[in-house]
C-alpha positions as a printed Julia matrix, in Angstrom:
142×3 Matrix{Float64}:
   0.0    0.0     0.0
   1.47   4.14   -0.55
   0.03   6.69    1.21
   0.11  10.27    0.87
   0.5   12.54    3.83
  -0.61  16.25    3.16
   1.63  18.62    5.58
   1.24  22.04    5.99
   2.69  22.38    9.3
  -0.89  22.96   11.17
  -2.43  21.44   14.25
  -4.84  19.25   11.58
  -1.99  18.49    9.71
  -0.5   17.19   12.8
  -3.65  15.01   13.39
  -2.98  13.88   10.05
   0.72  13.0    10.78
  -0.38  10.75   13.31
  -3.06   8.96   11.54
  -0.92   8.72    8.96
   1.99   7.02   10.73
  -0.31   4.42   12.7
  -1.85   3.21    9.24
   1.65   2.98    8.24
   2.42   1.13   10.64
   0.15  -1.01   11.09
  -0.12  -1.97    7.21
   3.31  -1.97    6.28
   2.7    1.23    3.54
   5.07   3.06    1.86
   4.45   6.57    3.03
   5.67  10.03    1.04
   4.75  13.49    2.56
   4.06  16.22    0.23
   4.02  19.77    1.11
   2.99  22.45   -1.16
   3.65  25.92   -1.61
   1.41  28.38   -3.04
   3.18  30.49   -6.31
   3.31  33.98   -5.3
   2.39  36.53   -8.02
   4.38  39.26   -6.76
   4.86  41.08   -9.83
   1.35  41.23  -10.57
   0.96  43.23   -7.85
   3.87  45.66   -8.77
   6.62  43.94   -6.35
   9.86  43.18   -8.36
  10.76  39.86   -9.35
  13.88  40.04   -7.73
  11.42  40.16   -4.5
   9.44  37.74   -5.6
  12.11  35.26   -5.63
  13.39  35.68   -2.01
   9.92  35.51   -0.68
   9.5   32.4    -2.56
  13.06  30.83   -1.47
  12.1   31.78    2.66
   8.73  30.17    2.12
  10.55  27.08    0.15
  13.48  27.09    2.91
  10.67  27.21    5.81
   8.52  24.53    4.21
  11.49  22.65    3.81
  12.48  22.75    7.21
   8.59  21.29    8.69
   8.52  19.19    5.81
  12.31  17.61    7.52
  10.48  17.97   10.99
   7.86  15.25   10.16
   9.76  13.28    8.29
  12.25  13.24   11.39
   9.07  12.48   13.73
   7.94   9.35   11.59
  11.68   8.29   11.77
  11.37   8.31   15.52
   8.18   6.12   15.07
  10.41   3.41   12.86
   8.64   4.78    9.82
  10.76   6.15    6.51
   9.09   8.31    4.57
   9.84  10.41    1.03
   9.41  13.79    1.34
   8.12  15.94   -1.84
   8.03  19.92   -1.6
   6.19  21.18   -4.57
   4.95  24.78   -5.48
   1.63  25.49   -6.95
  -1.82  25.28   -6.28
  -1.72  22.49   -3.04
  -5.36  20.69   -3.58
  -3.76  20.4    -7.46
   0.25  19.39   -6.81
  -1.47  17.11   -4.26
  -3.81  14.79   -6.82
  -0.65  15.28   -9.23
   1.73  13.47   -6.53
  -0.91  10.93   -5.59
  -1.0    9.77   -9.32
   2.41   9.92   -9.79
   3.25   8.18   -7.06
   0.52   5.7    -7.68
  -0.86   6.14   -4.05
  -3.82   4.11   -2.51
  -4.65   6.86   -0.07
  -4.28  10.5     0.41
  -3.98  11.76    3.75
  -4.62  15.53    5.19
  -5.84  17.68    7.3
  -9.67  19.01    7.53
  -8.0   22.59    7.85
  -4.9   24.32    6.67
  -6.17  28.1     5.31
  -7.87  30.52    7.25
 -10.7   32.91    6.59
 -10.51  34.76    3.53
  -7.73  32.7     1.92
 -10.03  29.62    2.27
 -13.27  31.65    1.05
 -11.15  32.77   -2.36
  -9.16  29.37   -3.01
 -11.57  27.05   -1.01
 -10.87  23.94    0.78
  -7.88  21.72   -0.32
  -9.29  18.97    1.83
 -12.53  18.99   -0.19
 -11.18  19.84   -3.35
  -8.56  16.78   -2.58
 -11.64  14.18   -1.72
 -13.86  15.46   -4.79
 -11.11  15.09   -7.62
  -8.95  11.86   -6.16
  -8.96   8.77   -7.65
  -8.19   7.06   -4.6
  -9.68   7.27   -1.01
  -8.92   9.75    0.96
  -8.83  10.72    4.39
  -9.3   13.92    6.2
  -8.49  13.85    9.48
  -9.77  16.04   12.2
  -9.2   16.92   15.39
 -10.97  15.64   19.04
């Protein structure tokens, strides 16, 4: 079995860490953890590209770094998992990775965006379960 693991870093994406590591576990799956970072369009908003780019390599070096985090945190649990760090639009790099990687299950959190970022792009977890081709599961907090 492959899994998926959506990480963004969040408290549900922590939820989702651990759900994902105990179905890992306990089926013997190959896991990979993606984490995806939303293109900036600076320059469309007048910034220069040269800005543009170093906002984009501190997001990519801080994504980096969680993305190492949980990867580090499933190690402790006996589990080795592939990381991926894409950027794009997440619910979209997401199903992209999943077929790719041929994966049986996608994993993620029931929250990640806040308020008006969430009204305007929506919700990657429902975007995720609508367009998958394999099951998915959202994982929510207590």
């Amino acid at each position: 079995m492959k899994i998926l693991l959506a990480y963004d870093n969040s408290n549900y994406a922590e939820v989702a860490l651990e759900r994902a590591a105990m179905l890992a576990q306990s089926l013997d799956a190959q896991l990979s953890v993606i984490s995806v970072i939303p293109e900036l369009s600076c320059s469309t908003a007048g910034f220069p590209e040269d800005y543009c780019e170093t906002v984009n390599k501190a997001f990519a070096k801080e994504c980096k770094d969680f993305l190492d985090k949980a990867c580090d945190s499933l190690a402790d649990k006996g589990i080795r998992a592939q990381s991926i760090l894409e950027f794009g639009h997440p619910a979209g790099k997401i199903l992209e990775a999943a077929e790719t990687l041929g994966a049986d299950m996608i994993i993620l959190g029931s929250r990640g965006t806040h308020g008006i970022e969430r009204f305007l792009l929506g919700s990657v977890s429902s975007k995720v379960a609508a367009h998958a081709k394999c099951d998915v599961l959202i994982a929510r907090k207590r």
